[in-house]
NUGUPA-925390 format. One record per atom (N, C-alpha, C, O, CB): x, y, z. Coordinates in pm, whole numbers, plus 50000, padded with zeros to 5 digits. Glycine has a CB too. Layout:
<atoms>
XYZ ...
</atoms>
This chain:
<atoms>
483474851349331 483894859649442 484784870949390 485404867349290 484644851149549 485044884049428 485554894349407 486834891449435 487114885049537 485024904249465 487764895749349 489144892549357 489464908749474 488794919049481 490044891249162 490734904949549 491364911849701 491774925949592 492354924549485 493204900449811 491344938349645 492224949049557 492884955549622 492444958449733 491644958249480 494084960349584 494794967149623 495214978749523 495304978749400 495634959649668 495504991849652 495985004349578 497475004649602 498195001249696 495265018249631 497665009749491 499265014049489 499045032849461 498255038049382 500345003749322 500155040749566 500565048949542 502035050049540 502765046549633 500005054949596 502495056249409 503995054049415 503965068749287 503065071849208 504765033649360 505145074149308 505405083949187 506145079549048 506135083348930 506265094949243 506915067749139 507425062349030 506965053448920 507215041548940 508185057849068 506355056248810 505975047148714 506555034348717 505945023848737 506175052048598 507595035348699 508035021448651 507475008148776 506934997248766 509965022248634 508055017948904 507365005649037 506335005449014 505814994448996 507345007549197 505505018149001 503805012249018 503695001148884 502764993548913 502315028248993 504134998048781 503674988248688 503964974848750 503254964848762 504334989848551 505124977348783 505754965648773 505354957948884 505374945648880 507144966948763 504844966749023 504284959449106 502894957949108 502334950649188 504644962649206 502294964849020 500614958949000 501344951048888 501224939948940 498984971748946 501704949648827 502064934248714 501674922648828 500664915848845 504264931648649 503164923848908 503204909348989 502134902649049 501764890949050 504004909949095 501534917749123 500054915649231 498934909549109 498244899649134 499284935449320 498884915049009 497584908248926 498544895048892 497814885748925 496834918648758 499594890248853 500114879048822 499394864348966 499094852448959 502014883748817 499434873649065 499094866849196 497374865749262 496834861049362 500004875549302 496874874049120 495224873449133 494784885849234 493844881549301 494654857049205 495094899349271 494594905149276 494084916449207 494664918849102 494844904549331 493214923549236 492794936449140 493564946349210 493684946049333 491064941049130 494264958149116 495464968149145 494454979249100 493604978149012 497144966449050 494704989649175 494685003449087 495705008349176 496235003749278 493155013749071 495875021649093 497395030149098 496845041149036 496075043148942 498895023649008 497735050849151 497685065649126 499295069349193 499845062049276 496145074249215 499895081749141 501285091249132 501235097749249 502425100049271 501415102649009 500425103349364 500655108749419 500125105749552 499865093949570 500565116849366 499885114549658 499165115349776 497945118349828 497375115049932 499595120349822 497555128149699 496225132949700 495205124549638 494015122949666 496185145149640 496325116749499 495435108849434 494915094349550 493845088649529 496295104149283 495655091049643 495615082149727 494275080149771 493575070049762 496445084549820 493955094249832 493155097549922 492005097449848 491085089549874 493465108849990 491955105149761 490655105249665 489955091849608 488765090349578 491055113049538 491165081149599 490945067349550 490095060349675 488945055949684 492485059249514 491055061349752 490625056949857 489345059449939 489125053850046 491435058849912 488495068849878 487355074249962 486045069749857 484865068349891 487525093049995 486625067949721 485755068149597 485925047849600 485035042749531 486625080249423 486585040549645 486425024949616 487155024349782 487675031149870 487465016249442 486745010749744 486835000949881 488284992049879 488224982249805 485394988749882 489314993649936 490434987849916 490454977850046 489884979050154 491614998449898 491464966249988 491504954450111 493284960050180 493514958050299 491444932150020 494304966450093 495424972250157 495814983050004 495654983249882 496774958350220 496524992750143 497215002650049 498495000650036 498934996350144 497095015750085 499745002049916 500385002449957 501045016849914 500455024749840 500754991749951 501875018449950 501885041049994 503435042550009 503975039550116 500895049050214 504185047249898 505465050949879 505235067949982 504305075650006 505915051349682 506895066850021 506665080150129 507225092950082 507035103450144 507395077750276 508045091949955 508185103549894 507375106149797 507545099449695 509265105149855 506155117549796 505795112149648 505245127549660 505145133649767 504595095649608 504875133249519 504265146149558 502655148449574 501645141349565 504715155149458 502855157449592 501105162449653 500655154349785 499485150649793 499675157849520 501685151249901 501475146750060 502415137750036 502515129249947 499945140650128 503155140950135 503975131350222 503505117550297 502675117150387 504405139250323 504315104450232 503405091150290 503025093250424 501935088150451 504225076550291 503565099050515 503315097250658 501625104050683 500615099250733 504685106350753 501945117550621 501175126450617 499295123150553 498195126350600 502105135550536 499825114150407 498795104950364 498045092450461 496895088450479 499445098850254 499445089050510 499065072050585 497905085050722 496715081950728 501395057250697 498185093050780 497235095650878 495545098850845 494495095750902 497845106950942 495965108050699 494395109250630 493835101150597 492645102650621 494165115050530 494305084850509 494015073450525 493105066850591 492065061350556 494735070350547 493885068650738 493145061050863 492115069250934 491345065651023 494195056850977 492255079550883 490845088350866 489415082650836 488295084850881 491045097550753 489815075850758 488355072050644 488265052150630 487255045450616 488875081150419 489805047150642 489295035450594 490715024950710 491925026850711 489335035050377 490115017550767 490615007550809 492034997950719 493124994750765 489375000950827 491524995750597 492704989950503 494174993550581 494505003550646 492654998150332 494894981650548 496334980650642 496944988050486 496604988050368 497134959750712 498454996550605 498655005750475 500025003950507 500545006450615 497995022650460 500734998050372 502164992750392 502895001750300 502775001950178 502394976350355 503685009450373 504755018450318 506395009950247 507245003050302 505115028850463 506275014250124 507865006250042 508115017950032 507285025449980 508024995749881 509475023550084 510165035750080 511925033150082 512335026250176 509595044650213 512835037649996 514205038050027 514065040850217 514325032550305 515065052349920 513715050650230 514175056750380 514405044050437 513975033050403 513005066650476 515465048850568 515545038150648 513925033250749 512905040050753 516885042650742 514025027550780 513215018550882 512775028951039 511695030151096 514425003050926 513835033651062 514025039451201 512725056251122 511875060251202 516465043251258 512765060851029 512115069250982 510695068550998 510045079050995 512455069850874 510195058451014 509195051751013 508405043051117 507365036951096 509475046450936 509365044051274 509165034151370 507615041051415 506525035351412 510525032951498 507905055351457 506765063651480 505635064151404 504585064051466 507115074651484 505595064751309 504405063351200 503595043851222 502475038851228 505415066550998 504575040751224 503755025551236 503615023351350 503045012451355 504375012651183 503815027951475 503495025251613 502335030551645 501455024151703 504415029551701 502215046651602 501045056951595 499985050551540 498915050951602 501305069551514 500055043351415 498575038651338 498355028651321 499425026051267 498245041851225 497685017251318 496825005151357 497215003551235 497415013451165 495235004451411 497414988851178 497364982251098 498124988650939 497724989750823 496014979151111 499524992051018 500505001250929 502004993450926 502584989051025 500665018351006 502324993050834 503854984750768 504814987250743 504924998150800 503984980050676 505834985350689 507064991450637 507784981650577 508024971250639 507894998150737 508314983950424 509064974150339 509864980150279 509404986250182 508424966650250 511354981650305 511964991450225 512524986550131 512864974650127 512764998850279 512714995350034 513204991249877 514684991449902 515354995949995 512725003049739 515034984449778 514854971249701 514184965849777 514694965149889 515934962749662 512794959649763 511864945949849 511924935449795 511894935949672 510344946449864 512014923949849 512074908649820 510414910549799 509574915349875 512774896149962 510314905949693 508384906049613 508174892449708 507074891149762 508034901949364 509094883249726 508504870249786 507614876749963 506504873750006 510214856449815 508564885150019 508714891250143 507184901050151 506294900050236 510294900550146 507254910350035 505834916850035 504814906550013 503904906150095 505664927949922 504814896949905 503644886949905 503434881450041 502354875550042 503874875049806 503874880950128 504204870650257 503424883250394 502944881050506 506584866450279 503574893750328 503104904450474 501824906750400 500774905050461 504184922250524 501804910350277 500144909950227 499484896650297 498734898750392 499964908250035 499684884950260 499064873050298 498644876750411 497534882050426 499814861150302 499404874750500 499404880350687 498474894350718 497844896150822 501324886150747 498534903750604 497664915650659 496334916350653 495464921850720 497934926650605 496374907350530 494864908950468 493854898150545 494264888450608 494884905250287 492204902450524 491214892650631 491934878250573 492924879050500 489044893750598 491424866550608 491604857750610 490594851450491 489384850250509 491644854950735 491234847750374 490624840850239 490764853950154 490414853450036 488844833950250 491254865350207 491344877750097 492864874250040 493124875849921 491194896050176 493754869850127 495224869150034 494714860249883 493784852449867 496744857850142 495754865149785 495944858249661 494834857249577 494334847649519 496404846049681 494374876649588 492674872149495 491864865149577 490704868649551 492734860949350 491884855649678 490764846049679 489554850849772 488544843949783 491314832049728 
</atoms>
């Protein structure tokens, strides 16, 4: 069976490793791209089970991304951003199957809303 993939967009190198580390540690397939545009382009070229979509990043703004997103692909799209929460109430009310985890994130806490977002037998690779 095809292991669950997930995209990461983040600008920051170091997060995007470190959190496709954990996610493949947990059996899924990761790809990762730096920006907003790269998001989109990923996202139209493969089939993702969730995105997850930092909101500062260059070349589109997460909000701005998360709407082109839901343009094209259903995948639940969970934003990890410093910003507060309240930044974000509108963006996740506006779009179906949209998240919010702000950094510093408890990895236990993101593993736990992936589980919950994803179809049912897609959490944990399976």
């Amino acid at each position: 069976m095809q292991a669950t993939k997930i995209l990461i967009a983040d600008d920051d190198r170091d997060m995007r490793t470190a959190l496709r580390l954990r996610l493949e540690q947990q059996g899924y397939a990761v790809d990762e791209c730096a920006d907003g545009l790269g998001a989109c382009a990923r996202s139209r070229a493969a089939t993702y089970d969730a995105i997850i979509l930092d909101h500062n990043m260059p070349l589109g703004e997460g909000r701005d991304i998360a709407v082109r997103l839901r343009g094209h692909t259903p995948a639940p799209i969970i934003f990890i951003s410093g910003s507060s929460p309240e930044d974000f109430r509108e963006i996740v009310m506006s779009l179906p199957e949209t998240y919010f985890v702000r950094k510093p994130f408890d990895e236990q806490k993101l593993a736990e809303l992936l589980e919950s977002v994803l179809p049912s037998g897609a959490a944990s690779g399976r």
